[in-house]
N, C-alpha and C positions, 0 to 999 in steps of 0.2 A: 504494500500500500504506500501510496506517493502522499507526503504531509504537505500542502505548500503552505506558509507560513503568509499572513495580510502585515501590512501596513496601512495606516492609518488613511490613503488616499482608495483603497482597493473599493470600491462597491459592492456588500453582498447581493446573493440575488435575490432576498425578499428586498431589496430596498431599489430592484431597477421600477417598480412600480409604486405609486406612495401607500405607507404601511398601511393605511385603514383598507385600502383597495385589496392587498394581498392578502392580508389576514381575512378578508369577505368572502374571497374567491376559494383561497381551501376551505373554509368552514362549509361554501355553500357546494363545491364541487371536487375536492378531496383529491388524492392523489396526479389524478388523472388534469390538474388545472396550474399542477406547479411549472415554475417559468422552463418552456420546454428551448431543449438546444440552441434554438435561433436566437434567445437572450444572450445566450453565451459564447457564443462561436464567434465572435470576433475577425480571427484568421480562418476561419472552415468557410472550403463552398459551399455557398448553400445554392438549393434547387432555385431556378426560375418558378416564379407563381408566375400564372395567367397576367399581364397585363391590361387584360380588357377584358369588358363585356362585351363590343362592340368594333369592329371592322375600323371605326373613325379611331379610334383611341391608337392606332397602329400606324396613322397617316404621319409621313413625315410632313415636318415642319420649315417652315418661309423664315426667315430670321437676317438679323444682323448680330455681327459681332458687338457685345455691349463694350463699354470703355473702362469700367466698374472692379473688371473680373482679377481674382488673384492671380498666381501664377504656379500655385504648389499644384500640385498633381490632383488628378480627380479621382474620387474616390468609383470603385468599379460598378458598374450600371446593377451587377446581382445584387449588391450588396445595397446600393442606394433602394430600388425596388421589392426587396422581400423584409429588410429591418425597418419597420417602421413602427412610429406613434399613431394610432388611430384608433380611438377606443369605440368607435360605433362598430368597428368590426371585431372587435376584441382587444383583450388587455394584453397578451404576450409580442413578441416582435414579431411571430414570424405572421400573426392572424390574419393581418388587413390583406398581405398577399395572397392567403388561402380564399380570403372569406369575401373582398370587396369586389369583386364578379358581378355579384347578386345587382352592386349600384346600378341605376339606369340613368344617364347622365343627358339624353335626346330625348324631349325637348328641356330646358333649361332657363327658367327667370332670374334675372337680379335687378333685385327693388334697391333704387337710391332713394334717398326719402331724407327726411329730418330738415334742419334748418339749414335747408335750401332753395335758392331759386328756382332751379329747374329739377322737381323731383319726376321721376320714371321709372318705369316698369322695363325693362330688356329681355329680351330672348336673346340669349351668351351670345350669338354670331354678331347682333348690333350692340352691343356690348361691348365687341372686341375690335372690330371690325375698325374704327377713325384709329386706330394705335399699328404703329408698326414695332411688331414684334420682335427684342434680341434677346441676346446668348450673355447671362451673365454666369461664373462662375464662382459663388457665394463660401464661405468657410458655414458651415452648418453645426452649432455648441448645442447637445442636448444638455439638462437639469441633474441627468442620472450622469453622466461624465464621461458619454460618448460625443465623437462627432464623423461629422463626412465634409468632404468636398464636391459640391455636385454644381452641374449647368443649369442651371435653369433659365426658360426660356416663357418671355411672359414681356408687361410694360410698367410703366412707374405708375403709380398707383395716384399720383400726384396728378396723372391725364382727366382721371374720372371725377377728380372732385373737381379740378376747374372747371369740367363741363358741366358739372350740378351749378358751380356759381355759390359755395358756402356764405352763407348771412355773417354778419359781422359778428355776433352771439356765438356762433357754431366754433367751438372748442377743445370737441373732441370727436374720433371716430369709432363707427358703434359695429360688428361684424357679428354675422347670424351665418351659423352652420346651416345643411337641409335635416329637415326632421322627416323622418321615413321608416317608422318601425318595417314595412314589410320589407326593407329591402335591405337592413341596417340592423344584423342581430345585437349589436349593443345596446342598442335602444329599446329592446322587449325581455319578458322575462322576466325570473324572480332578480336575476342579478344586477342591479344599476350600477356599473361601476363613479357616474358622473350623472350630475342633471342635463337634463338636454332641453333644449338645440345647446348645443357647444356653442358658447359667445367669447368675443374679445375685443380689445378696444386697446388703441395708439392716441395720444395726445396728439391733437392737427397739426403740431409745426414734424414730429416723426414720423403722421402719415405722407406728409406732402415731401418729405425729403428724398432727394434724389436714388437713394439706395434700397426705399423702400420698393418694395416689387410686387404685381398680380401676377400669378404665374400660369403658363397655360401647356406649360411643358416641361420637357425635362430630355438634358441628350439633344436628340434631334428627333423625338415623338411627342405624340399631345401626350401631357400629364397622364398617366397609369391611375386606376381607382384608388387603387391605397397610397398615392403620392398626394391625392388631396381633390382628383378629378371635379367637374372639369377646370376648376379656380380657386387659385388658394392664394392667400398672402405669407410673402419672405421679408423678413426683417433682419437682415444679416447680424447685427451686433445684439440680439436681443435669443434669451433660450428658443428654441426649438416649436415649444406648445404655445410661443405669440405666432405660431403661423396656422389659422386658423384654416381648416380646410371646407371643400363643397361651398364653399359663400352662396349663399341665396339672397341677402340683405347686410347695406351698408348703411348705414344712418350718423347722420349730423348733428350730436347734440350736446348743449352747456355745461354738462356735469359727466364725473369720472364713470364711466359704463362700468356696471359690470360684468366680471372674467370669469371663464366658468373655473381653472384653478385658484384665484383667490376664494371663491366662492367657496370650494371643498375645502381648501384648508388654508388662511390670509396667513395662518404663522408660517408657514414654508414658500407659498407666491405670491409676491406680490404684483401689483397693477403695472409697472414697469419692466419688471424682467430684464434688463440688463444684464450682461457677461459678465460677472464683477467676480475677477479670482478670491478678493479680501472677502468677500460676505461668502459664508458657508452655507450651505444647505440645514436646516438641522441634525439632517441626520448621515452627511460623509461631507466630505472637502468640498471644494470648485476650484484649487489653486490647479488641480493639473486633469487630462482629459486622457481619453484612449481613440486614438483612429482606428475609426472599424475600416478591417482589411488589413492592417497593419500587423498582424500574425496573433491575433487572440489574447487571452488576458493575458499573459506571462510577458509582451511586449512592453518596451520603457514606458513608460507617459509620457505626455510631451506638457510644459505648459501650459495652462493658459492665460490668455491674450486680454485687456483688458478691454470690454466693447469687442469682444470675439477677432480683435487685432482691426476693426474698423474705429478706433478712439480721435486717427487724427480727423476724421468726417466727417462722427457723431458729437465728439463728446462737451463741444460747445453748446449741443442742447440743454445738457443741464449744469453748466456754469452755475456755481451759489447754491446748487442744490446736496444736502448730506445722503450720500449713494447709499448709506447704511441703512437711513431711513426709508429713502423713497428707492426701495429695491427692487 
C-alpha cells in the first residue's frame, strides 16, 4: 500500500464540492455518489462525452483572432470538455459531459430587460448576430484549486448592454441560468444540490470591461452542452462559478443581485469573487493551483496569480476597496 503524505495546499476530495453538498449527496445516495475518477485524474485520459445534442453544436466557427489572449499553452480540448462545473447536470466533474445531451439549446430567448432603454426579447441568432465573433485565450482559476487554459470564442459583453442603452441608475448586472427540470437532472429530485435558476451578477463598470466575455464557443466549435451551451459569461480574473452558464436573462438593476453561491453559503463566496491568492477559502489554501492535464495530483502546483495574472487590466476597478472584505 502507497501512503502519500498532504500538505496543507492539497485539496481532499470531499472538499472538490462545498461540504454541505457532499455530505447530502452520500447520505442521500451512498456509495455509488462518491467523487468518481474524473475529480481526480488530473493527468489521466479521460473518455470524450458527446459534445452535443445537436448537428449545430458541431458547426465550426467564423472568428477572429482576439488581442486579449495569453500565450501559455492551452489546456487539451478532452480535458476542457469532460471536467466540468455544472451542477444542473450533476455535482461530480465528469456529469455534465455524460448527462448534458438531454439540453435542447434550438430555439433559444435572451430577455435584456431592467433599467434600460431599449429592453428585448432575442432568439440567440439576433442576439449574436450585430457582434463579430473572436478567439480569446483566457487562464480559467476554479475555487476548488484547479484550472485550465482554454479558447474561447464569443464577444464583449460590453456590445449588448450599449445596445440596451443602461439608464443612469443601472448599477449593476443581473444573469439568469435556463430553468428546465425535464431536461436538466439537477434540477428534479429529492436531491437539490443548489437553488435554481442559477443566478449571478458583475458590478456594471466589470461587466462593460473589455475582458469580460459572452461566449459562444470554445476551440473552433459552438460551445459543447456542458461548456455552458449555447451562452455563457467569462470573467477571466474572477473564480470559475462567476461564469454563469445557459443565460436566458440579463437585467439592469440598482442594487447588488443576488449569486446563487453566496446564497448557499456568503461565509465561503462572496459577490465579487476575485483570484485573490491572500484570502483563503475556509476550508484549503488559494495561494497555489493545479493545471489539469499537467500529470495529476502528485504534479508541483504552480502559483497563483493575483486577478488570475489579469491585475495589470483589472485591478484598478477596485482601487480603495479592502479585497479581504469585498471578496
Amino acid at each position: 500500500m502507497i501512503i502519500r503524505s498532504r500538505n496543507g495546499n492539497d485539496i481532499r476530495p470531499s472538499e472538490i464540492t462545498p461540504k454541505q453538498v457532499h455530505m447530502n449527496r452520500r447520505e442521500l445516495m451512498g456509495k455509488a455518489a462518491g467523487l468518481g475518477a474524473g475529480a481526480l485524474a488530473g493527468g489521466v485520459s479521460l473518455p470524450l462525452a458527446s459534445l452535443s445534442s445537436s448537428p449545430a453544436q458541431a458547426a465550426a466557427l467564423s472568428f477572429e483572432k482576439g488581442k486579449f489572449s495569453t500565450s501559455e499553452p492551452v489546456t487539451a480540448r478532452e480535458y476542457v470538455t469532460t471536467y466540468n462545473n455544472y451542477y444542473e447536470f450533476g455535482v461530480d466533474k465528469g456529469d455534465p459531459g455524460q448527462n448534458a445531451h438531454t439540453l435542447t439549446t434550438k430555439p433559444w430567448t435572451v430577455k435584456v430587460e431592467g433599467l434600460v432603454a431599449k429592453p428585448a426579447d432575442y432568439a440567440l441568432e439576433d442576439f449574436v448576430k450585430p457582434f463579430t465573433l473572436e478567439q480569446r485565450i483566457y487562464r480559467h482559476r476554479c475555487v476548488e484549486g484547479w484550472s485550465m487554459v482554454i479558447p474561447w470564442v464569443g464577444f464583449p459583453l460590453a456590445k449588448v448592454l450599449e445596445r440596451a442603452e443602461p439608464l443612469g441608475s443601472a448599477k449593476f448586472v443581473a444573469f439568469e441560468t435556463l430553468m428546465r427540470p425535464a431536461e436538466m437532472p439537477g434540477q428534479r429530485g429529492l436531491f437539490q444540490p443548489l437553488e435554481w435558476p442559477y443566478v449571478e451578477g458583475l458590478r456594471i463598470d466589470e461587466a462593460m470591461h473589455p475582458l469580460t466575455l459572452l461566449a459562444t464557443g470554445i476551440f473552433d466549435e459552438t460551445l459543447p452542452n456542458q461548456n455552458g451551451a449555447p451562452l455563457r459569461l467569462v470573467v477571466p480574473w474572477k473564480y470559475g462559478f462567476k461564469g454563469i452558464k445557459s443565460i436566458v436573462r440579463i437585467k439592469l438593476v440598482d442594487n447588488v443581485p443576488p449569486t446563487t453561491w453566496n446564497i448557499q453559503n456568503s461565509n465561503e463566496y462572496g459577490f465579487y469573487s476575485n483570484v485573490n491568492p491572500e484570502v483563503d477559502h475556509p476550508r484549503w489554501s488559494q495561494k497555489t493551483e493545479r493545471r489539469i492535464g499537467e500529470g495529476g495530483l502528485l504534479v508541483k502546483r504552480r502559483e497563483t496569480l493575483p486577478f488570475n495574472g489579469y491585475a495589470d487590466e483589472v485591478a484598478s476597478l477596485y482601487s480603495g476597496m479592502d479585497l479581504r472584505k469585498f471578496f
